[in-house]
C-alpha positions as CSV (number, residue, x, y, z in Angstrom):
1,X,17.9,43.3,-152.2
2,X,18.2,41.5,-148.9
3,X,20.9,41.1,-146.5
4,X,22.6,44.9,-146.8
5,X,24.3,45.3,-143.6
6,X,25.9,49.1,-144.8
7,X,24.1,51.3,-147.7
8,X,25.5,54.9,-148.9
9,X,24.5,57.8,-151.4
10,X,26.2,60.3,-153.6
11,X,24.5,62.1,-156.2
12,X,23.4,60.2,-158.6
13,X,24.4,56.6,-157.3
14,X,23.3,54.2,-154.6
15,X,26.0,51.6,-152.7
16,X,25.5,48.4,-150.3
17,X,27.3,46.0,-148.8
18,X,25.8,42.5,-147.9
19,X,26.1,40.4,-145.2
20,X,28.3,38.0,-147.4
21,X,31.0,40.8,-147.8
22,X,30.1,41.6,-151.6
23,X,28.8,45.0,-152.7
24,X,25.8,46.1,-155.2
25,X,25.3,49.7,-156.4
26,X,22.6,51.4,-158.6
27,X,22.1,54.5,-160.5
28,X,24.3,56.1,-163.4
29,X,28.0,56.8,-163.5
30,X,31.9,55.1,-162.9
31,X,30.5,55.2,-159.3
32,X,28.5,52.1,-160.1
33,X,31.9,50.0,-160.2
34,X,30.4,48.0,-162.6
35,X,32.9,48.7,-165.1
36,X,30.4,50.0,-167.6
37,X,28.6,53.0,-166.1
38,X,25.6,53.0,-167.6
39,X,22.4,53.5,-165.9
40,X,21.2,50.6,-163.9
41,X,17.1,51.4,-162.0
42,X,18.1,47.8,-159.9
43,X,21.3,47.0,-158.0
44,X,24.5,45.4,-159.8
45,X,27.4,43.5,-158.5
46,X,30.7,45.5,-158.0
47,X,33.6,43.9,-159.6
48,X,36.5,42.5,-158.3
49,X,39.6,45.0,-158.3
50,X,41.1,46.2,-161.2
51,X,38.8,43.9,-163.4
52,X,37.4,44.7,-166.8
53,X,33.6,44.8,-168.1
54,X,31.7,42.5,-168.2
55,X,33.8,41.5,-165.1
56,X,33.4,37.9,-164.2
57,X,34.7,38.4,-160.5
58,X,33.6,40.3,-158.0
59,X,34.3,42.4,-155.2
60,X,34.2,40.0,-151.9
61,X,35.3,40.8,-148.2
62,X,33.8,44.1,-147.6
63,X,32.3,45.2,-144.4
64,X,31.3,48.9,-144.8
65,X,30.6,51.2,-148.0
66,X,30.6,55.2,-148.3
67,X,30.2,57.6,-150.7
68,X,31.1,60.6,-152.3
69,X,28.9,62.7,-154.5
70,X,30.6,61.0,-157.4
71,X,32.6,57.9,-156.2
72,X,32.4,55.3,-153.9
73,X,34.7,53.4,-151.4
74,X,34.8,50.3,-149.4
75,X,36.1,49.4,-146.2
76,X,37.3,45.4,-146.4
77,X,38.0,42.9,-143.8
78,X,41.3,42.5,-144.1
79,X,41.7,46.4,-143.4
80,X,42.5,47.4,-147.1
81,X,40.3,50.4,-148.3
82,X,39.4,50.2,-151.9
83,X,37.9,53.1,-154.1
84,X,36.5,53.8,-157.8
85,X,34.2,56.5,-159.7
86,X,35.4,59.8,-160.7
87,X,38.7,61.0,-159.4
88,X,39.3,64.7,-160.7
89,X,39.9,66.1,-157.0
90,X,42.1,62.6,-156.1
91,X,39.2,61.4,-154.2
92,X,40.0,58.0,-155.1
93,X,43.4,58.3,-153.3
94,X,45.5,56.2,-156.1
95,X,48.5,58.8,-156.6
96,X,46.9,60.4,-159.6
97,X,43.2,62.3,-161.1
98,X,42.2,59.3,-163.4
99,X,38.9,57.9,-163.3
100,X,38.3,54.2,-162.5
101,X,35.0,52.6,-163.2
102,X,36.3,49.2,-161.4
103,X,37.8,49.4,-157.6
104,X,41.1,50.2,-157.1
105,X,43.2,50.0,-154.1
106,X,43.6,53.0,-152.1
107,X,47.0,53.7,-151.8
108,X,49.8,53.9,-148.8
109,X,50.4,57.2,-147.2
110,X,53.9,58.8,-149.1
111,X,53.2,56.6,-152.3
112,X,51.6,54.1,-154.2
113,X,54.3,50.9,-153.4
114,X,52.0,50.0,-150.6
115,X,48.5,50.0,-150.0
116,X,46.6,51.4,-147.0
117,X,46.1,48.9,-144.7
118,X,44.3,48.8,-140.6
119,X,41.0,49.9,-141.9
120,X,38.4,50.2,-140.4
121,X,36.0,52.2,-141.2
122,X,35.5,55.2,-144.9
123,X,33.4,57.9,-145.2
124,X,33.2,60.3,-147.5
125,X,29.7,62.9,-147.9
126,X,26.6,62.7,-150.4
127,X,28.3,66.4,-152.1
128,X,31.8,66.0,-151.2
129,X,34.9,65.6,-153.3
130,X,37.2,64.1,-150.8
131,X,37.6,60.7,-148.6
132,X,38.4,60.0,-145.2
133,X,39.8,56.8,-143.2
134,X,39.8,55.3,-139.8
135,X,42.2,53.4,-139.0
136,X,42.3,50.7,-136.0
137,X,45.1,52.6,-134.3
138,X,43.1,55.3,-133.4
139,X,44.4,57.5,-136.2
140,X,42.6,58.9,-139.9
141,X,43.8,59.5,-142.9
142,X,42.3,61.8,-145.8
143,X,42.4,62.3,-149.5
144,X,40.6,64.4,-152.4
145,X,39.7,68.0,-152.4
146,X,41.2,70.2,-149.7
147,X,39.9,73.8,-150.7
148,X,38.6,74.9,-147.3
149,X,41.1,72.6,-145.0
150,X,38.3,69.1,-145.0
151,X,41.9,67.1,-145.2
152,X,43.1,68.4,-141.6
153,X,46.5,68.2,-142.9
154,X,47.2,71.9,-141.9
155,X,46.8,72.9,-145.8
156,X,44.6,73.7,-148.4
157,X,46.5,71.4,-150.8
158,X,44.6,68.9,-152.4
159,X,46.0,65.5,-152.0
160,X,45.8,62.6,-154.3
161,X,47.1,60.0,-151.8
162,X,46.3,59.7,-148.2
163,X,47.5,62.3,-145.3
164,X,47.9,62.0,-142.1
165,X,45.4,63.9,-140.2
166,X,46.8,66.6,-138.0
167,X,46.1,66.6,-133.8
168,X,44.0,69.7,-132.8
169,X,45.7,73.0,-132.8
170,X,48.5,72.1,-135.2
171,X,49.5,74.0,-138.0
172,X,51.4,73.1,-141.2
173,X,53.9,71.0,-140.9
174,X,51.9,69.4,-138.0
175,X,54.2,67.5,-135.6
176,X,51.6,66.0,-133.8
177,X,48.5,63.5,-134.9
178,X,45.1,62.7,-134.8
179,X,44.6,60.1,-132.1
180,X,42.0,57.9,-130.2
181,X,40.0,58.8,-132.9
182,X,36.7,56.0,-132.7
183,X,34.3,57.7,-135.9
184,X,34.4,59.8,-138.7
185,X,32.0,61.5,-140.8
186,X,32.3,63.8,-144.1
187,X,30.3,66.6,-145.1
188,X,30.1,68.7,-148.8
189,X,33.6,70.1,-147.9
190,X,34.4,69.2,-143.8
191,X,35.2,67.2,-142.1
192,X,34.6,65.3,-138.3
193,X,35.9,62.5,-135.7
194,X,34.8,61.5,-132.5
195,X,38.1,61.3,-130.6
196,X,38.4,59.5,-127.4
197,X,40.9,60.6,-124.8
198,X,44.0,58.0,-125.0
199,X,47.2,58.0,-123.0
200,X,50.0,56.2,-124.0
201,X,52.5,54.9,-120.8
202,X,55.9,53.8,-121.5
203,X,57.5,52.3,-118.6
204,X,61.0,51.4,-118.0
205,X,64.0,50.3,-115.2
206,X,67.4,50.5,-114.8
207,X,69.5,49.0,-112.2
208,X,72.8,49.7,-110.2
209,X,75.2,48.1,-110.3
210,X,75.0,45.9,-112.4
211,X,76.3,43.4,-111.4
212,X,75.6,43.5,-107.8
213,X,77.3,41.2,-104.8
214,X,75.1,39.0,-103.0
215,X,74.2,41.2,-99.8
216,X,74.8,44.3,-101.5
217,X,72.1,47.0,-102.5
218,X,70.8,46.8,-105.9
219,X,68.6,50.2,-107.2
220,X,66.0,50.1,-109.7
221,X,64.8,53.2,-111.0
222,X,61.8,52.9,-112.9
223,X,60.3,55.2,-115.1
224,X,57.2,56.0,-116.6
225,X,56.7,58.3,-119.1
226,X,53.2,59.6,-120.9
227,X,53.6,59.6,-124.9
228,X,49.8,60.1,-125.8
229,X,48.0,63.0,-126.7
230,X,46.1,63.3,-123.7
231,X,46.8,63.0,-119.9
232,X,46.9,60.1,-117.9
233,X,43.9,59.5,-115.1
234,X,45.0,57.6,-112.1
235,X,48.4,56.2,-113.1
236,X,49.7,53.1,-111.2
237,X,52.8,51.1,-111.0
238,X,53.1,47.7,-109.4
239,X,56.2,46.1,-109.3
240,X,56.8,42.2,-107.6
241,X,59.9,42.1,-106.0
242,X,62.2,38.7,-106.9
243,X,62.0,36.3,-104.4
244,X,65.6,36.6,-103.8
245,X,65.8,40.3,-103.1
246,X,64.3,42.0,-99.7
247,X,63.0,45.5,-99.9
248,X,64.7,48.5,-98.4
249,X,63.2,51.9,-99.8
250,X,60.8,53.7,-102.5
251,X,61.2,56.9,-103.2
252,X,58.6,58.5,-105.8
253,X,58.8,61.8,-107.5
254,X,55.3,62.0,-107.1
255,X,51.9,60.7,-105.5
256,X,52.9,58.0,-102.6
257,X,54.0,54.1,-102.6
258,X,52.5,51.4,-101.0
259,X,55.4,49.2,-99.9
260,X,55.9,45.6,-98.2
261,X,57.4,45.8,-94.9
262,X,61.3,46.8,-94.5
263,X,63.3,42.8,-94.9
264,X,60.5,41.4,-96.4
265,X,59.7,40.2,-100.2
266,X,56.4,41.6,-102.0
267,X,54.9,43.8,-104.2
268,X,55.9,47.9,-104.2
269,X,52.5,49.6,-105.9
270,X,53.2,53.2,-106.1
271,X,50.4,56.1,-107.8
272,X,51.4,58.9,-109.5
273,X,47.9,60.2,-110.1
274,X,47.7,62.2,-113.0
275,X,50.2,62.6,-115.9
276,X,50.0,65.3,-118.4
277,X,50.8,64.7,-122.2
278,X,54.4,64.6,-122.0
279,X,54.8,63.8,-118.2
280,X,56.8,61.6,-116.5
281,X,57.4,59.9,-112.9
282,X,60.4,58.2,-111.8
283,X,60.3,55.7,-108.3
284,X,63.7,54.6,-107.2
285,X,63.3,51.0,-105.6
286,X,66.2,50.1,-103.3
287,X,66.5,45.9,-102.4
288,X,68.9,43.5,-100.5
289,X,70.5,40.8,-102.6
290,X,69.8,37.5,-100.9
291,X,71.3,35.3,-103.7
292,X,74.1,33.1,-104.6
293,X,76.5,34.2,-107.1
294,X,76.3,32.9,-110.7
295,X,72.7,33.9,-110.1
296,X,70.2,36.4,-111.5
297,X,67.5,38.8,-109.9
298,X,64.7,40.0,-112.3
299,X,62.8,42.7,-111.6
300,X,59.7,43.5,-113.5
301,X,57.3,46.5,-113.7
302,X,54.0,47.7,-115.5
303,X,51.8,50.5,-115.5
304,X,48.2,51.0,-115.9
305,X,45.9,54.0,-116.4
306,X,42.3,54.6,-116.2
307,X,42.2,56.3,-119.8
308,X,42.3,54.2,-122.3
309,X,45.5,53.2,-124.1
310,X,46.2,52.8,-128.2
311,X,48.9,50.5,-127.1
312,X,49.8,48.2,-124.2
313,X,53.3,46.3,-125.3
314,X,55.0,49.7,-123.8
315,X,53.3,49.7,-120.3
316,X,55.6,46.9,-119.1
317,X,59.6,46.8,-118.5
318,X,61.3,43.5,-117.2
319,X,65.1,43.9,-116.0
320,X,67.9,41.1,-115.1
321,X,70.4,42.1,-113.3
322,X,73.2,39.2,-112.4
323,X,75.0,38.6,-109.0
324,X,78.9,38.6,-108.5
């Protein structure tokens, strides 16, 4: 067989995906998706989802296989994960312990409605009885057998239905996530992520008064606030003053500003340095109003990081304030 661009083992079966996104598998059991089961010594085409033997469609759009000691799973390009073989542990993650010999969808965290979608990667171990996935936020989910904690849920409760994976040093009921997670693995009965260290900057501004007379002072305070599960390196705000508006002041709560001079128009850059999980830094930005009334000033502000971010809509705040 040419063109196998992921392969997998469990016990007794054999899985690959091919270049062109469909899936063979060799070797005895439901594992074999095939529909049938029966021992195949050369590989067979997977069927399609939820088809029946002999299935005359076939599973298409995958780009990475795993598997269990007695199932299989599929990662597929349009980030849906999709699982069959034996499911007495809830390996397969479809809301219930029924076997499937054809693939199935793996379903939504909280219930089967849905389906679990921003997939990018399975795993699951050559002994093990439970399934992992890693999705393209950063964060994993996990299903199957949970007898020594291999869900990272916080329990020992198997699950038949994807879980969010808990952050480290949580306990049951975890408040806090998994994240900047960028690989997964599976062993017999644990299980492992390479996490990279993320931040997550919100920024926003407020202004006063709003609205403001033309030669009056108008005051932005802008904010910026670290939601991610790890500190901040090297945090920076910039913020381009409106070409209306002539700077006054800036007064961090931490690190220093770099400002324009006093009466003139630019751009304020202030550095906070380093902010912890949960941190926050605050500048107040004081300007002269050099507009008509009927008019607007905008001011806008974003923040960067040198650690890496899951998200980047947040980093930016834009506020218009209008002139009496």
């Amino acid at each position: 067989m040419g063109n196998a661009v992921s392969v997998a083992g469990g016990v007794f079966h054999s899985v690959a995906a091919r270049s062109d996104g469909s899936v063979r598998a060799w070797g005895t059991g439901a594992q074999l998706g095939d529909g049938v089961g029966a021992q195949q010594t050369t590989p067979v085409p997977v069927c399609a989802v939820a088809h029946i033997a002999p299935c005359t469609a076939f599973l298409s759009g995958v780009k990475s296989v795993a598997a269990g000691a007695f199932h299989s799973l599929a990662a597929r390009g349009d980030g849906t994960a999709v699982a069959w073989g034996d499911n007495d542990q809830g390996q397969l993650g479809i809301g219930h312990n029924l076997d499937r010999s054809v693939p199935i969808q793996v379903c939504a965290p909280g219930g089967c409605a849905g389906v679990l979608t921003g997939v990018t990667a399975v795993a699951s171990g050559s002994g093990s009885l439970h399934s992992l996935a890693l999705r393209s936020d950063g964060t994993v989910r996990a299903w199957g057998r949970n007898t020594f904690g291999q869900l990272g849920d916080g329990t020992k409760t198997g699950r038949n239905e994807p879980v969010r994976v808990c952050a480290q040093g949580q306990t049951a009921p975890c408040t806090r996530f998994l994240e900047g997670a960028t690989t997964i693995a599976v062993g017999d009965e644990h299980s492992l992520s390479v996490v990279r260290p993320s931040a997550d900057l919100a920024t926003s501004i407020a202004a006063s008064p709003e609205p403001v007379a033309n030669g009056g002072t108008l005051t932005y305070t802008v904010r910026v606030h670290n939601y991610g599960p790890t500190a901040a390196e090297n945090v920076v705000l910039t913020s381009p003053l409106h070409a209306s508006v002539r700077y006054a002041s800036a007064s961090p709560t931490t690190g220093h500003c770099d400002t324009p001079p006093t009466g003139t128009t630019d751009t304020v850059t202030c550095s906070f340095g380093t902010l912890p999980r949960g941190g926050a830094a605050t500048v107040t930005i004081a300007v002269k109003v050099r507009s008509a009334a009927g008019e607007t000033v905008t001011d806008f502000a974003s923040a960067t990081s040198d650690t890496p971010h899951p998200r980047f809509g947040n980093n930016s705040a834009v506020i218009t304030t209008p002139v009496s």
